[in-house]
N, C-alpha and C positions, 0 to 999 in steps of 0.2 A: 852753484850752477856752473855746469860747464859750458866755457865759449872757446870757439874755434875761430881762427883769426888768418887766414893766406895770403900768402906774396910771393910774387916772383914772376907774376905773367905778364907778356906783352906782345907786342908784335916782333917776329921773327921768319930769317927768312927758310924756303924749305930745304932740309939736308940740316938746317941748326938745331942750335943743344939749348934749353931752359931748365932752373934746377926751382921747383915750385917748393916752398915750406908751409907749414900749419905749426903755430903757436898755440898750445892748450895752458888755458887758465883754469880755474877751480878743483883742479886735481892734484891731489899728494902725488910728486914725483917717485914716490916708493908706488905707488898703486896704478904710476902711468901706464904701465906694460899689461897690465890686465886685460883690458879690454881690446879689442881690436880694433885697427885704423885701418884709411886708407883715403882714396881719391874717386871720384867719379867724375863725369864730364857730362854738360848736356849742351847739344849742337842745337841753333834753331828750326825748329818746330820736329825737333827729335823728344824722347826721353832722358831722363835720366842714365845714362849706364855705367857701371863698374871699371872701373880701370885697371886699380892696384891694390889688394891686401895685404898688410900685415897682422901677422896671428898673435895670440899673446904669448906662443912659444915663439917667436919667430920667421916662423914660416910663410911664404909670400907665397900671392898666386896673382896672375895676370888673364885681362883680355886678350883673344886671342890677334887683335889686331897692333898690341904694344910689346907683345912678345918679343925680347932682345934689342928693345928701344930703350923702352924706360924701365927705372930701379927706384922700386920704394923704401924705403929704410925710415929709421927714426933713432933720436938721442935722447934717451929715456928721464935722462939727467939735465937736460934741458928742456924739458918737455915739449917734441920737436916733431914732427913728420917730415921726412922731405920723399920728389916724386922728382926723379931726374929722368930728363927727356930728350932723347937722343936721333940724329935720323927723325927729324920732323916733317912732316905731311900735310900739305892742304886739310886733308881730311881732319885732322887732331884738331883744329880749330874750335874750340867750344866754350861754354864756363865752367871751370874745376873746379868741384869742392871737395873740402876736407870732410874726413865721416870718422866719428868713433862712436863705436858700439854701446848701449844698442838705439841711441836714436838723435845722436849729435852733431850737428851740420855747422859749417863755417858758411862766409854769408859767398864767395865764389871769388873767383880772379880770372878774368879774361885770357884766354892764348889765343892770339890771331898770327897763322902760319900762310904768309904770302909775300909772292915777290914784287 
């Protein structure tokens, strides 16, 4: 069974940088990169929404509201996501979770962006 495990949130002030991680358990680290990861946020009495993808080639695609903020990446070999966040905003305030494809959620981590 795959579990998703994140850390790295908290309170910060706005214009500051957070680098969030997701730890996956139950997967061969040869078979990490398969499937696709990423982050999503949900702000109070918002939805869910997408943040950050990475593909299983690679390939990343963002909100258009984090565009050239944050960077998602992952260490395949440590079986790793991280979502670094840059130029923070009131508005980014939500709980993040980690997602891999096609139905696997971490349990979330707080980012609270205020001064």
């Amino acid at each position: 069974q795959v579990q998703l495990v994140e850390s790295g949130g908290g309170l910060v002030q706005p214009g500051g940088s957070l680098r969030l991680s997701c730890a996956a358990s139950g997967v061969d680290f040869r078979l990490f990169s398969i499937n696709a990861m990423g982050w999503y946020r949900q702000a109070p009495g918002k939805a869910r929404d997408v943040v950050a993808i990475i593909t299983s080639s690679g390939g990343t695609s963002y909100a258009d509201s984090v565009k050239g903020r944050f960077t998602v990446s992952r260490d395949s070999a440590k079986k790793m996501v991280y979502l670094r966040m840059n130029s923070l905003k009131p508005e980014d305030t939500a709980v993040y979770y980690c997602y891999r494809a096609p139905s696997y959620w971490g349990q979330g981590t707080q980012v609270t962006v205020s001064s």
